[in-house]
C-alpha positions in Angstrom: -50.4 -13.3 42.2 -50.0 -12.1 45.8 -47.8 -8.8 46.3 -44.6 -10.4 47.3 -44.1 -11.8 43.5 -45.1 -9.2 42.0 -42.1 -7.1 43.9 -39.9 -9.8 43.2 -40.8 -9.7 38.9 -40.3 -6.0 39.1 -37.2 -6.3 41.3 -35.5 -9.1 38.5 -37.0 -7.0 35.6 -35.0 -3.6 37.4 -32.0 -5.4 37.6 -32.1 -7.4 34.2 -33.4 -4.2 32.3 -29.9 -1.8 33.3 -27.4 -4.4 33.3 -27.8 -4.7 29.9 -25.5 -1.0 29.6 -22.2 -1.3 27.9 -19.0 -0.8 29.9 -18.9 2.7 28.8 -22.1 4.0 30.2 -23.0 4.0 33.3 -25.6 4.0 35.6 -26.5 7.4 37.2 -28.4 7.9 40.7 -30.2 4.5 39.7 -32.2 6.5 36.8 -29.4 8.1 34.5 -27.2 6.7 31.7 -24.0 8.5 30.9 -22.2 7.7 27.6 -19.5 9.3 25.0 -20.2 9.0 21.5 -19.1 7.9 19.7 -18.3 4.7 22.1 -15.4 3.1 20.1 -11.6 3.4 20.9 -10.2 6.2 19.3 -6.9 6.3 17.1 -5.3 9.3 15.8 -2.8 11.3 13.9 -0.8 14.5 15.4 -3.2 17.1 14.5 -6.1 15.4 13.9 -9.7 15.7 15.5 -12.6 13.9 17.1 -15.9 15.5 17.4 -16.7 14.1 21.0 -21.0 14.0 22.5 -22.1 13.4 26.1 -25.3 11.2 26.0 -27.9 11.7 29.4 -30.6 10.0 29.2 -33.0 9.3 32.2 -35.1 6.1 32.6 -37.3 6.3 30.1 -34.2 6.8 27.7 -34.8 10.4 27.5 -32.0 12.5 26.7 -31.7 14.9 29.8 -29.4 17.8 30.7 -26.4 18.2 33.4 -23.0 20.2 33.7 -20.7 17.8 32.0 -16.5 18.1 32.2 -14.2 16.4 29.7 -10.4 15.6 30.5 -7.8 13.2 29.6 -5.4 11.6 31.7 -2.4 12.4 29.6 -2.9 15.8 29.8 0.0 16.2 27.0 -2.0 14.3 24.1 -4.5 17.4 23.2 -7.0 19.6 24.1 -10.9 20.5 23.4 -12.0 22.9 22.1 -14.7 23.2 25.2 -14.4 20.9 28.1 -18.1 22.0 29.7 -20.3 21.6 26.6 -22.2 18.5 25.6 -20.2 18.6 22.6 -16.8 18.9 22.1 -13.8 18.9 19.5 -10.8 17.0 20.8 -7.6 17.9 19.2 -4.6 15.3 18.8 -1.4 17.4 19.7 1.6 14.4 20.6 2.0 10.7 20.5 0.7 8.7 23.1 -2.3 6.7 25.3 -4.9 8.0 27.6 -8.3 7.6 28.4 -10.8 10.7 27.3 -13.0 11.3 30.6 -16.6 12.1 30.8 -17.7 13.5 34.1 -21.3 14.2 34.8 -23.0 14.5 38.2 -19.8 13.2 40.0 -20.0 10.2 37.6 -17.1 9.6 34.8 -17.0 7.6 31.8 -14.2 6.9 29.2 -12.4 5.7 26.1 -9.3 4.8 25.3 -7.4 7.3 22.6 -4.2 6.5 21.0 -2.5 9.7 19.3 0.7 8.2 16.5 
């Protein structure tokens, strides 16, 4: 096999290999995955929580470490109970929809949340 396939194979295998990510990670600096967990839409109750994770992993599917940042764009539907740690507590405060927002490395991520 001359070296022109052999870049092409790994070239198709680099692409193939991280498309397979889910619409809720995403693809950091080419080598990163950034992820909430858990990954599912989230409905709750006024007063309710949701224990909230930020998955890194690097391209060997390490997890790794970064300075993460969670929000949500209805800034009105709760709060956590720290929004620069890998894990956080997310507290349902009023009715409504937003997105919760993962933010790593200038990279975000989300889910939908639904506080009734």
């Amino acid at each position: 096999m001359n070296f022109k396939k052999i870049f092409l194979l790994f070239c198709a295998f680099f692409v193939i290999g991280f498309s397979a990510c889910t619409k809720r990670d995403k693809l950091l600096n080419n080598a990163m995955i950034l992820q909430i967990e858990p990954a599912a839409d989230i409905s709750l109750g006024i007063g309710d929580t949701q224990s909230l994770t930020a998955i890194i992993k690097n391209i060997n599917f390490e997890e790794v470490s970064y300075g993460v940042r969670w929000s949500v764009s209805n800034s009105d539907l709760g709060s956590f109970s720290d929004t620069t740690s890998k894990s956080t507590v997310f507290t349902a405060e009023v009715s409504g929809t937003g997105k919760i927002i993962l933010t790593c490395e200038g990279y975000s991520v989300s889910v939908n949340i639904t506080v009734s």
